[in-house]
C-alpha positions as CSV (number, residue, x, y, z in Angstrom):
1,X,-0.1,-14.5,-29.1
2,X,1.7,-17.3,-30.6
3,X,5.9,-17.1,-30.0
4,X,8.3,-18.8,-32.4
5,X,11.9,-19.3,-30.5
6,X,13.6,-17.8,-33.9
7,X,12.5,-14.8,-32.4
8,X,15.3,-15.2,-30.3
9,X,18.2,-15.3,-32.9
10,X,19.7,-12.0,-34.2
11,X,18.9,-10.9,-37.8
12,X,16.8,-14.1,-39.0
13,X,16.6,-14.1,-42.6
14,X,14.7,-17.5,-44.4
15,X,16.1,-19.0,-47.3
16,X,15.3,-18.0,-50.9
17,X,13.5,-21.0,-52.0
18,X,15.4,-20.6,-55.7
19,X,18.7,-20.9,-54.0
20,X,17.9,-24.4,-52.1
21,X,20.3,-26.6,-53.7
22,X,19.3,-30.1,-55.2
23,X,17.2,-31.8,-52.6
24,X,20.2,-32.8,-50.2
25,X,19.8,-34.8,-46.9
26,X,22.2,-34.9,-44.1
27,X,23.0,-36.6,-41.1
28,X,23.4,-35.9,-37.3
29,X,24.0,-38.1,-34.4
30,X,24.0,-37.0,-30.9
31,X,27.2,-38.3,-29.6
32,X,26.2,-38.8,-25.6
33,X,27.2,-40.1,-22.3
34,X,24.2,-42.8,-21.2
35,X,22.3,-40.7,-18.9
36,X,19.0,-41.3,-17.1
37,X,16.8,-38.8,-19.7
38,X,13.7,-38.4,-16.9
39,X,16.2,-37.2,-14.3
40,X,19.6,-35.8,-16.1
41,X,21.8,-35.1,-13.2
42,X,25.5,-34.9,-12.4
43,X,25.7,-38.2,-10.9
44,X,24.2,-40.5,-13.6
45,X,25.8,-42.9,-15.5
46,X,28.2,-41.3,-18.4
47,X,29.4,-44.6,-20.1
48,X,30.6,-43.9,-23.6
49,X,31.5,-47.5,-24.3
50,X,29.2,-47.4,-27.4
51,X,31.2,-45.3,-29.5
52,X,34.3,-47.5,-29.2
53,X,33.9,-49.4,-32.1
54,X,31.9,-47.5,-34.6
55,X,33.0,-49.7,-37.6
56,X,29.9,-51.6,-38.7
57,X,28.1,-48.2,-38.6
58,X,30.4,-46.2,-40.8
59,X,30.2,-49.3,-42.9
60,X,26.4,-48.4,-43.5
61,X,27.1,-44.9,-44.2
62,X,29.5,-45.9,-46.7
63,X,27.3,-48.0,-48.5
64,X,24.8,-45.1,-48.6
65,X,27.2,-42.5,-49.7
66,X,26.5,-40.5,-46.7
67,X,28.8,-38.7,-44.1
68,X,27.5,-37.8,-40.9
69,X,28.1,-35.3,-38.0
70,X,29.0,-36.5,-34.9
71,X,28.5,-33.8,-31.7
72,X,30.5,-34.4,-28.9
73,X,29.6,-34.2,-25.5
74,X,32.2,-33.3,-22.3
75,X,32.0,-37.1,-21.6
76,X,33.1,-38.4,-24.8
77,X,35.8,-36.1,-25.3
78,X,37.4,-37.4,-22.1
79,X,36.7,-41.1,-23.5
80,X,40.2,-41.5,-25.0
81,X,38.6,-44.9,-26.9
82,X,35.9,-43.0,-28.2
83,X,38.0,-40.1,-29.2
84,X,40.3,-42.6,-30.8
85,X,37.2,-43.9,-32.5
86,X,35.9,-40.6,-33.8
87,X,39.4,-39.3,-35.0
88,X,39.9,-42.2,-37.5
89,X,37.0,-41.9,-39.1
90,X,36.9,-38.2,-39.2
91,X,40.7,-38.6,-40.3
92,X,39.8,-40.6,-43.7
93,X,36.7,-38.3,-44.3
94,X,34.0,-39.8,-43.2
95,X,32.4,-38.1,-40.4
96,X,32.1,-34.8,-39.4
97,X,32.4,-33.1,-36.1
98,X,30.7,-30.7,-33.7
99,X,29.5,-29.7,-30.1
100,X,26.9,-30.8,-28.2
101,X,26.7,-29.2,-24.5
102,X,25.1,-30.4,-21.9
103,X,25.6,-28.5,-19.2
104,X,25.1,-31.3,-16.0
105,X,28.1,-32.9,-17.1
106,X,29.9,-29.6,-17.9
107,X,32.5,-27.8,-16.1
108,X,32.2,-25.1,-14.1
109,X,29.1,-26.3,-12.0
110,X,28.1,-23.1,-10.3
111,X,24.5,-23.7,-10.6
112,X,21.9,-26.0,-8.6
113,X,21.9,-29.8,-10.2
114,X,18.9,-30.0,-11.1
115,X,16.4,-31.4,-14.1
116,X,15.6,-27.8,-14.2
117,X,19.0,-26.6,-15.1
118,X,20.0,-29.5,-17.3
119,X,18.9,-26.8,-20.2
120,X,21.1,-24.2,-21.3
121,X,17.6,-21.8,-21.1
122,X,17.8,-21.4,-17.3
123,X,21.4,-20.6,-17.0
124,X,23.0,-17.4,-16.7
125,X,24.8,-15.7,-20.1
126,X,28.0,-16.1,-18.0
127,X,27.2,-19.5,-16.7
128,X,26.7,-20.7,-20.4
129,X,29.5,-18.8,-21.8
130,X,31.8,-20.9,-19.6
131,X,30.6,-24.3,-20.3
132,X,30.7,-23.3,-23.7
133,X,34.7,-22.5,-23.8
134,X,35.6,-25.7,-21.5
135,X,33.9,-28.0,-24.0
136,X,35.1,-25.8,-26.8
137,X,38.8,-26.2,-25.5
138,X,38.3,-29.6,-24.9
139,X,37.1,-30.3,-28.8
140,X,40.3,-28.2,-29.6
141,X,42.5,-30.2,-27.4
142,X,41.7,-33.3,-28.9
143,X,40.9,-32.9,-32.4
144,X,43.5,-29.6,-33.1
145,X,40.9,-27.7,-35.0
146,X,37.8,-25.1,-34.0
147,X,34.1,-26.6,-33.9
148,X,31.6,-24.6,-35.4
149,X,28.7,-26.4,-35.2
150,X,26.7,-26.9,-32.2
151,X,23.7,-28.2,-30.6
152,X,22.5,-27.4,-27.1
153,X,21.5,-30.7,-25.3
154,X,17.7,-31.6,-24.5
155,X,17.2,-28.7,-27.3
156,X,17.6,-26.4,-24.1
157,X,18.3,-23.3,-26.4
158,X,18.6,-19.9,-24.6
159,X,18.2,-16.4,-25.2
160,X,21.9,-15.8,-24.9
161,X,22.9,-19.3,-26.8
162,X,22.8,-17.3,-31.0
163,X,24.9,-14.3,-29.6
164,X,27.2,-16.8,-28.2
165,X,27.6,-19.0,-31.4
166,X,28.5,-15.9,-33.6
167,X,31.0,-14.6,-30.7
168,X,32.7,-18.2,-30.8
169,X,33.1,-19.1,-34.3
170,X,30.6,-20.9,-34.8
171,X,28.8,-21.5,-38.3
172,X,25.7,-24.3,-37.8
173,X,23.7,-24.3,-34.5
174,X,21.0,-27.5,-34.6
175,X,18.7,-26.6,-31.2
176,X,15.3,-25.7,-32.6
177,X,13.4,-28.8,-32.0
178,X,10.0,-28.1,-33.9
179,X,6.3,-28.4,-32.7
180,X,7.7,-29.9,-29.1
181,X,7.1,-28.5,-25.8
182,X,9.2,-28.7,-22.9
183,X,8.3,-26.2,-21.0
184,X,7.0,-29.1,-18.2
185,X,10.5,-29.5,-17.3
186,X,11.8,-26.0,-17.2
187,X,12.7,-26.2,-21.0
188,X,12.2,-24.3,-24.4
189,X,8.4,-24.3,-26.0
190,X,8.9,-25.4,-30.1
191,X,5.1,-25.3,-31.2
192,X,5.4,-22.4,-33.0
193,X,8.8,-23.2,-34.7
194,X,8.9,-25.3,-38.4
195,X,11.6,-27.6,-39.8
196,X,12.8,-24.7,-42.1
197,X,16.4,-23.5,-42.4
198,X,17.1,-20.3,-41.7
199,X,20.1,-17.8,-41.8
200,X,21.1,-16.0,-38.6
201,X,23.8,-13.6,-37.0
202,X,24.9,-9.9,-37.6
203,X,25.5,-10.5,-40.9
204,X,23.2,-13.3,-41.6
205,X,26.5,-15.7,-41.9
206,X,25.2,-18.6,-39.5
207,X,22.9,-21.0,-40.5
208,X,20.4,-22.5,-37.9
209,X,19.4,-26.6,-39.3
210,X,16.3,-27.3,-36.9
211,X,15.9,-31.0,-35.7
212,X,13.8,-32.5,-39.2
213,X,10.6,-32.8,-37.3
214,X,7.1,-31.2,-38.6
215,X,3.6,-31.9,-38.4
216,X,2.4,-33.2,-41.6
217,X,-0.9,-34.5,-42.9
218,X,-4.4,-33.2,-44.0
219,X,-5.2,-31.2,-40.9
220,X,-1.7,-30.1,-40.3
221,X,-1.7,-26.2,-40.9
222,X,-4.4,-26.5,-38.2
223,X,-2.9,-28.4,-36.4
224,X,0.9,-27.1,-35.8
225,X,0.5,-24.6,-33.2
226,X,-1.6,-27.4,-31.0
227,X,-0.5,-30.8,-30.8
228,X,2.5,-29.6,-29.1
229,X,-0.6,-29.5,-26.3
230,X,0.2,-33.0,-25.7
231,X,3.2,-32.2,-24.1
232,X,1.4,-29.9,-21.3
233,X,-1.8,-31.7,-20.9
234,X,-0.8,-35.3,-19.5
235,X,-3.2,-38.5,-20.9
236,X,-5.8,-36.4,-22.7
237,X,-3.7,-34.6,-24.8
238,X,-1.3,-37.6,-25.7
239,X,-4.6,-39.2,-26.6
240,X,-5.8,-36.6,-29.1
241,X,-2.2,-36.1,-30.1
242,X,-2.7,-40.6,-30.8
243,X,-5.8,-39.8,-32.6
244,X,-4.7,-37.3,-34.7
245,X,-2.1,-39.4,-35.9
246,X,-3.9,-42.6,-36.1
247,X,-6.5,-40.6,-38.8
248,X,-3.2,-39.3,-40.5
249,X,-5.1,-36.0,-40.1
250,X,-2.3,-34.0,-38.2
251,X,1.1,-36.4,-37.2
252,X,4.2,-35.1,-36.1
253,X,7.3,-37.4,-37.3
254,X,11.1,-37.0,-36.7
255,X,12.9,-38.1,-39.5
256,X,14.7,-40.2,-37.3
257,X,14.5,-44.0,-36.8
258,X,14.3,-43.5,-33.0
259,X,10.2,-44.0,-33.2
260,X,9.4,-43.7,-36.4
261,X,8.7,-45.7,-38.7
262,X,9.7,-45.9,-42.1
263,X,6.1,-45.1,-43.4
264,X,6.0,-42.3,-41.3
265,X,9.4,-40.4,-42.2
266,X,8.5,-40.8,-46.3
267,X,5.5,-39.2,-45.2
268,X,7.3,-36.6,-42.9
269,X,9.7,-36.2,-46.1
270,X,7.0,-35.8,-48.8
271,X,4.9,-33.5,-46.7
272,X,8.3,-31.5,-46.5
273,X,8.5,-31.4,-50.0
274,X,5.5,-30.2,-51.2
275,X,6.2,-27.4,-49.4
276,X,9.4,-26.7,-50.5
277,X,12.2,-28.0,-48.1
278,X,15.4,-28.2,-49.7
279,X,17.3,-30.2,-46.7
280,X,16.7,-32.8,-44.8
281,X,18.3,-33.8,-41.3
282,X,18.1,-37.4,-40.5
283,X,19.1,-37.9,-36.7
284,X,19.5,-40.1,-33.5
285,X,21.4,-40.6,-30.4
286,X,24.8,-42.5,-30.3
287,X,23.4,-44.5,-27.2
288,X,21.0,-46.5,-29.8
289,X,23.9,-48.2,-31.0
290,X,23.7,-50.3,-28.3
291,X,20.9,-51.8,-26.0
292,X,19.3,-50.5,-23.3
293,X,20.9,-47.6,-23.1
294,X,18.2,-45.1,-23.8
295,X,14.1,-45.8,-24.2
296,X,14.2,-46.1,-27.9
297,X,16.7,-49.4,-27.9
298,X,16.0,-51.4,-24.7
299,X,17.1,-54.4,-25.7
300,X,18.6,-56.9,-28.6
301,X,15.6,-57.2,-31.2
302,X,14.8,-53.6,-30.9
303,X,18.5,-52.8,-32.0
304,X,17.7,-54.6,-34.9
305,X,14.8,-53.1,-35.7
306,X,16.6,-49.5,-34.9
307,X,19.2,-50.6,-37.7
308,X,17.2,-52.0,-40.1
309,X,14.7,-49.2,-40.0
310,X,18.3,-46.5,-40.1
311,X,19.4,-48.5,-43.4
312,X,15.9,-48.3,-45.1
313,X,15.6,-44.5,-44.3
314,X,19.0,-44.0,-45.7
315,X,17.8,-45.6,-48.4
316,X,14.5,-43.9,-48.9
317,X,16.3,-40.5,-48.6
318,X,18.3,-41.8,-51.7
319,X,16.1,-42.3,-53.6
320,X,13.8,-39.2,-53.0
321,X,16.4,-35.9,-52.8
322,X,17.8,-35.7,-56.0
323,X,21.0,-34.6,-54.5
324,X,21.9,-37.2,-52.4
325,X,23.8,-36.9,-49.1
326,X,25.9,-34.1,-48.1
327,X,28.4,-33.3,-44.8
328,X,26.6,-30.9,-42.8
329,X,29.5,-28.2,-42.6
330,X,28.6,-28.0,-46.7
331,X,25.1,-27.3,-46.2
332,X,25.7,-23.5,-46.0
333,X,28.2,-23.3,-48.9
334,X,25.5,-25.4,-50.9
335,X,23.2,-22.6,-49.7
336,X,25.1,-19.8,-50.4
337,X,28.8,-20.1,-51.9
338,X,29.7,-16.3,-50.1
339,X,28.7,-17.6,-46.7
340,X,32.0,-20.5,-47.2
341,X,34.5,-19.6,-43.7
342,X,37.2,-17.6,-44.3
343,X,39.4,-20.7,-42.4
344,X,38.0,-23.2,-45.0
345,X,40.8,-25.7,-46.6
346,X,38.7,-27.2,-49.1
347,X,38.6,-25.5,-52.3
348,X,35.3,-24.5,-54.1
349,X,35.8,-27.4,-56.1
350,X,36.5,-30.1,-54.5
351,X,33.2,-28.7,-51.7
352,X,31.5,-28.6,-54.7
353,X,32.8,-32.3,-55.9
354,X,32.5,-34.2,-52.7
355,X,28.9,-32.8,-52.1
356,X,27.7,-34.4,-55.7
């Protein structure tokens, strides 16, 4: 019996396709401490030096219209250049904030340090309750203001993570990671879980934005709940998965420039479209700013081809969602105008205005 991990959040209730808003896109960028991804442990490397200077980069965004969401890990909210970094922008209004937690580099440290335990799914309620509240105070600390939105790092999404978010405050959580498996390293399996948006919460207030990654192509309804087999069955799998793709008959594409070409993620976004995705989450790790810091970027020309291929997307995006770019704290008022916090400064109008 196939097992989506929605079934796991409180209350799920999809969106009515006739109140998806203009096409929108959005933007989120995991905000991270270099760490060795095979082996993510307590004592790897946690330079944030990349976010220091994020000036060229908001430069791009501005050309394109488009504000994205920063989330925050422990490390970089102890970084007080990156922090520095990250205020000014988000001071003139042109980023957005949020959390991401991952818990080996997250006080308290009660559990084992282990691969294993570096997702949020194998720790205790209480254990993640904790390292939720540290970062959240942290975030507080620096920025004066509540988070509420969230991602739980390596997409390690637990049982306990929904009920948390809704005790907290929180509005947006951004931890499904569709059709990918990680059960191999003690993580969440996604191959039953789609790119769509979905509300959440006792009373259907919080609004889950999956990772924008689907499996799209001719064969891809029969596809979805398989090619995540890749992920569990070493060489052969990853060479069916290959094929699959190669034949364009099932290929599953981030919309992300992190391995993916731009090809692929107008494919990805036209797939998407036709059947009937209203918002689209482009995303990618802070580390790619800079090479060698992560598997996607190792070095100086593939930094260039990382940019040039995040500018072209951007553009692409542009030109094919009729409405543009919006912050991803609007998406849910865009959604639904009676799900806008309580806290919210903006006024309708100018939400409505600066999401145009």
């Amino acid at each position: 019996m196939s097992t989506s991990q929605r079934q796991i959040f409180p209350n799920v209730r999809a969106l009515a396709q006739a109140a998806v808003p203009p096409l929108v896109g959005t933007l989120v960028i995991d905000a991270e401490e270099d760490f060795d991804w095979n082996h993510p442990l307590r004592d790897t490397a946690r330079s944030t030096e990349h976010l220091h200077d994020l000036t060229a980069l908001a430069a791009l965004f501005a050309r394109h219209r488009a504000v994205p969401t920063f989330l925050v890990t422990q490390p970089v909210l102890q970084d007080e250049a990156a922090v520095a970094s990250l205020r000014a922008l988000w001071e003139r209004g042109q980023c957005v904030l949020g959390l991401q937690l991952h818990p080996w580099v997250t006080p308290p440290f009660g559990e084992v340090s282990s691969p294993r335990n570096s997702y949020l799914t194998n720790l205790d309620a209480n254990q993640e309750e904790q390292k939720l509240l540290t970062l959240k105070s942290l975030f507080e600390r620096r920025f004066g203001v509540a988070p509420t939105i969230f991602r739980a790092g390596r997409y390690g999404l637990s049982r306990n993570t929904p009920h948390l978010l809704e005790k907290h405050g929180f509005f947006i959580d951004t931890s499904i990671a569709p059709r990918t498996n990680f059960s191999r390293q003690g993580g969440p399996d996604y191959r039953h879980d789609d790119a769509g948006l979905f509300w959440f919460g006792a009373q259907r207030r919080l609004l889950e934005v999956p990772l924008c990654r689907d499996v799209v192509g001719w064969g891809s309804r029969f596809a979805n709940g398989r090619i995540g087999l890749s992920d569990r069955l070493g060489p052969l799998g990853h060479a069916a998965g290959a094929l699959f793709a190669r034949t364009r008959c099932a290929e599953r594409i981030t919309l992300s420039p992190e391995g993916n070409d731009v090809g692929a993620m107008q494919r990805l976004l036209r797939g998407l479209l036709a059947r009937g995705q209203g918002v689209f989450s482009l995303s990618f790790h802070s580390s790619s700013l800079s090479p060698g810091r992560n598997p996607y970027v190792r070095d100086e020309a593939g930094q260039r081809v990382f940019i040039a291929s995040l500018d072209a997307a951007l553009a692409q995006m542009g030109d094919m969602l009729p409405g543009g770019f919006a912050p991803l704290d609007r998406v849910p008022f865009l959604l639904d105008p009676t799900v806008l916090p309580p806290r919210a400064q903006d006024s309708t109008a100018d939400i409505a205005a600066s999401s145009v």
